[in-house]
C-alpha positions in Angstrom: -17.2 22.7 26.1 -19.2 20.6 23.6 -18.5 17.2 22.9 -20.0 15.3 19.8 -20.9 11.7 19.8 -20.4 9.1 16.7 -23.3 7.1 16.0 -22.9 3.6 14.7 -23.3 4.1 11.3 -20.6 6.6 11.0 -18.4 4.2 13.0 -19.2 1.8 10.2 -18.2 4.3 7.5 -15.0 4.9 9.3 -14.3 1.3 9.4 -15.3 1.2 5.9 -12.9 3.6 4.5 -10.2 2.0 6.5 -10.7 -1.5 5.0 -10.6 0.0 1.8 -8.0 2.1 2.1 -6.3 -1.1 3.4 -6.8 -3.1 0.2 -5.6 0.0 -1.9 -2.3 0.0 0.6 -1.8 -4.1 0.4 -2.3 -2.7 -3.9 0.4 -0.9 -3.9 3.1 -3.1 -1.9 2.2 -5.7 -4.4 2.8 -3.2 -7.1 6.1 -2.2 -5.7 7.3 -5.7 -4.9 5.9 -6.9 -8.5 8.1 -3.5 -9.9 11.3 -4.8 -8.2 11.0 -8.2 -9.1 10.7 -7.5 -12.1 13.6 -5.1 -12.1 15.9 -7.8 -10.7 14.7 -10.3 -13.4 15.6 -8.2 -16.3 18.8 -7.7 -14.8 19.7 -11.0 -14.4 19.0 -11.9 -17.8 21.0 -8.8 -19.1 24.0 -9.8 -16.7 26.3 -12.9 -18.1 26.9 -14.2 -14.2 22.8 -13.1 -13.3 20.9 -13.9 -10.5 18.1 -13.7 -8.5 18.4 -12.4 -5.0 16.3 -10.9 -2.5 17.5 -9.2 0.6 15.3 -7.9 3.3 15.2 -4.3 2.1 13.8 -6.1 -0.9 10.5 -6.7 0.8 10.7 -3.3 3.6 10.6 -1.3 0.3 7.7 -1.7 -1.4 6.3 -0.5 2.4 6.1 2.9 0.8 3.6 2.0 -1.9 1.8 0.3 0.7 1.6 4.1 3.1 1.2 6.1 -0.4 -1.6 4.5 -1.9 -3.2 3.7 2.0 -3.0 7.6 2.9 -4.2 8.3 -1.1 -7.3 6.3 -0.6 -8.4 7.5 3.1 -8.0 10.3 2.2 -9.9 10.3 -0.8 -12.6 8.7 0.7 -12.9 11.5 3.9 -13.4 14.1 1.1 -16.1 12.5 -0.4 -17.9 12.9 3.0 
């Protein structure tokens, strides 16, 4: 069987791609959570008796913009490899 070692400085690429894939994931909550907030703020101002309020699904939500644009840019960045 043969085994294959990482050197160090493809460790630091993995790590790389990771962080940045992590700052494209925390991205897209924000974009998500921005999206809903301003969804509910339209809404309130379209609705005589309006207002603003979040629930805790409010903030779990936007968790898929965070694993969409996280797996988009990982993956993106082990194919330019």
């Amino acid at each position: 069987m043969k085994t294959e070692t990482i050197s160090s400085v493809e460790k630091i690429s993995i790590i790389s791609n990771i962080g940045k894939a992590l700052i494209a994931g925390v991205g897209g909550y924000i974009l998500f959570l921005g999206i809903l907030f301003a969804t509910k703020t339209i809404s309130m101002y379209l609705q005589p008796e309006g207002s603003i309020l979040f629930e805790m699904t409010d903030f779990v939500l936007p968790l898929i913009g965070f694993c969409l644009l996280f797996l988009i840019k990982f993956l993106e960045n082990l194919k330019v490899e």
